[in-house]
N, C-alpha and C positions, 0 to 999 in steps of 0.2 A: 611307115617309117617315122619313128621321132623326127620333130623338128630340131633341124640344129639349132641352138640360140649359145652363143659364145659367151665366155664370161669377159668382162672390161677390164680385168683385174686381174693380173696371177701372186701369189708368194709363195715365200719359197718351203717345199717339198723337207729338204733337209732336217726335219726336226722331230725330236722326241716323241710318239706319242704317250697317251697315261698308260703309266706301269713299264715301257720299252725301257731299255739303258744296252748300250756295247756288251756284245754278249750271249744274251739273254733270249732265250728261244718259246715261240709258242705252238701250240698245236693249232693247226686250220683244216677247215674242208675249202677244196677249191679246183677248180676245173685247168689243168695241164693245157696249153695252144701250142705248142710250139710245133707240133707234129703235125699241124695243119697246112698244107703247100700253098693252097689261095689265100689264105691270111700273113701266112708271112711273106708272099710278094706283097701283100698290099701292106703291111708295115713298112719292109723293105722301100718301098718306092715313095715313101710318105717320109720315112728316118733319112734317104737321100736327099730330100727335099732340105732337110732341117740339117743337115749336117754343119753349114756354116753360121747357122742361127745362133745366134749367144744365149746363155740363159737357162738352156736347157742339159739336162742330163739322158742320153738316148736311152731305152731299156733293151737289154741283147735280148733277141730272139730266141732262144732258149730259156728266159724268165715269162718268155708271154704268161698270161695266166686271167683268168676273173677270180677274183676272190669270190668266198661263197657262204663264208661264217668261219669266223676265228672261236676255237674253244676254250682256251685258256693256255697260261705258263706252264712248260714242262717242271715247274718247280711248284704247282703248285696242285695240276692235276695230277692224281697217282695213277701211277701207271695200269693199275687193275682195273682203270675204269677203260681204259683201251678197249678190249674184245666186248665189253657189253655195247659200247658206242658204236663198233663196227656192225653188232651184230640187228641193234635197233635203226643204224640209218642202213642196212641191205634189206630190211622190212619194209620202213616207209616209201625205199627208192623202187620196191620192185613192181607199184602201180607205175613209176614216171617213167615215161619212152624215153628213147633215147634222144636228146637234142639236135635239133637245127638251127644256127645261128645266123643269122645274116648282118654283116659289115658293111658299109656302106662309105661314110664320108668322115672324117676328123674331127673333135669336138675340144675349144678350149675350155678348160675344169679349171678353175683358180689353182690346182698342181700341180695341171697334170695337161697331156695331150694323148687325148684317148679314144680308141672308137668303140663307140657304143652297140651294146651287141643286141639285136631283134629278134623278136620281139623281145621287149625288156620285162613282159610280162611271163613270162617262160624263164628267166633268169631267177624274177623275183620268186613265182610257186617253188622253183628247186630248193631257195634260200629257207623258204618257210616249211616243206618236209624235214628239211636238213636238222634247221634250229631245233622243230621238235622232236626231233630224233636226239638231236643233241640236248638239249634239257631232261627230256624223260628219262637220263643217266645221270649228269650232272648237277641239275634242278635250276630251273626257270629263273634265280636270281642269278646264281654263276655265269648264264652265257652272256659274252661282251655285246654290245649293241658293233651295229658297224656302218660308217659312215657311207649314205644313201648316194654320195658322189662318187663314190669308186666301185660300187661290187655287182656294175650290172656293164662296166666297161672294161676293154684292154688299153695297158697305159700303153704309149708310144712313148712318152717322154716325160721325164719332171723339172720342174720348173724350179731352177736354182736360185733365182732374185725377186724381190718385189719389184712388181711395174707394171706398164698399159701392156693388154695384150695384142693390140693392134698387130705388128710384126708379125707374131705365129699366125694370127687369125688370116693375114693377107699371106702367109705364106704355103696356109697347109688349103684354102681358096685357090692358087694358084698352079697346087699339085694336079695333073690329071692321074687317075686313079683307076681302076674295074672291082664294085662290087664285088664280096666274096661270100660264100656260105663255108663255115666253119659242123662237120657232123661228129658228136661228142659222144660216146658211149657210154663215161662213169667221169667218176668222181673221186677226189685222190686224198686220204686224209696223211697231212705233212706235219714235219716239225719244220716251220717257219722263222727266219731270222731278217732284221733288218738292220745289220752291222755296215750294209753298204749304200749305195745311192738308189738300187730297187730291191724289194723282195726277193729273196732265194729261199729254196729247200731241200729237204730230203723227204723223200715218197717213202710213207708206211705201210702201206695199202690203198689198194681202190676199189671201189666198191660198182659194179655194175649199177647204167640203170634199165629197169626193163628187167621182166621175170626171165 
């Protein structure tokens, strides 16, 4: 199991990234949780904890998710490149078994309050079939990078203000909890938006893993 090491520091979640604006939608690959019954008591019982906490925005249970690689703006990928994308990441996914993840303890992220899913090494080889699956259609300059602090965790919560994290950290410390194991069988390529305080989508397909 990763060590937890908290961050001292949160700010806030609520902002822009490059190329987003109200709106404006992209494509992603990304792993569905919300279907998972030991994962969502162990949010559940972690988001009860936080409910009086200031500062934070909760993520509903039905946006659970890990991100897994963003492909680009519906405005900017064309749509023809859809079925060759599906058709190269059901190639490279069909060596990768199907996941086991395991959950464990709460982790403050300068945005976020997140549990980290294990092995993190199993998160990241998915991300890197995926990417190439995804370049070998769209081409290795076009795929977005993506930040190495959110796509190997599920958020619980973001973080609306700058300030010390002390509060969360003693707060999600003082939650008792039971480990879960999350079993994933695919992978969901969406058009993605973030018009709100977390991530939503619509499922385009999913693509098995495992022949």
């Amino acid at each position: 199991m990763t060590e937890i090491t908290h961050a001292d520091q949160v700010r806030n979640h609520a902002r822009w990234r490059p190329g987003w604006h109200a709106g404006r939608i992209g494509y992603a690959w990304l792993l569905p949780l919300a279907d998972q019954p030991g994962l969502r008591k162990l949010v559940n019982d972690y988001q009860y904890a936080l409910r009086d906490l200031p500062g934070f925005d909760l993520v509903p249970l039905e946006w659970m998710h890990i991100l897994v690689q963003e492909i680009g703006f519906t405005d900017e990928i064309d749509e023809s490149s859809i079925e060759p994308l599906l058709t190269a990441t059901r190639t490279r996914l069909a060596s990768v078994l199907p996941l086991t993840l395991a959950f464990h303890h709460a982790l403050v992220l300068p945005e976020a309050l997140s549990l980290p899913a294990e092995p993190q090494s199993t998160v990241l080889e998915l991300r890197t079939a995926v990417r190439e699956a995804t370049a070998e259609v769209i081409g290795e300059p076009a795929v977005p990078p993506e930040p190495e602090d959110i796509d190997k965790h599920v958020s619980l919560a973001h973080s609306t203000t700058d300030g010390p994290a002390i509060f969360a950290v003693a707060t999600l410390s003082a939650t008792p909890v039971e480990p879960t194991t999350a079993k994933v069988s695919s992978l969901s390529l969406v058009k993605l938006n973030r018009d709100h305080s977390c991530s939503e989508w619509e499922t385009i397909a999913e693509v098995p893993l495992g022949p």
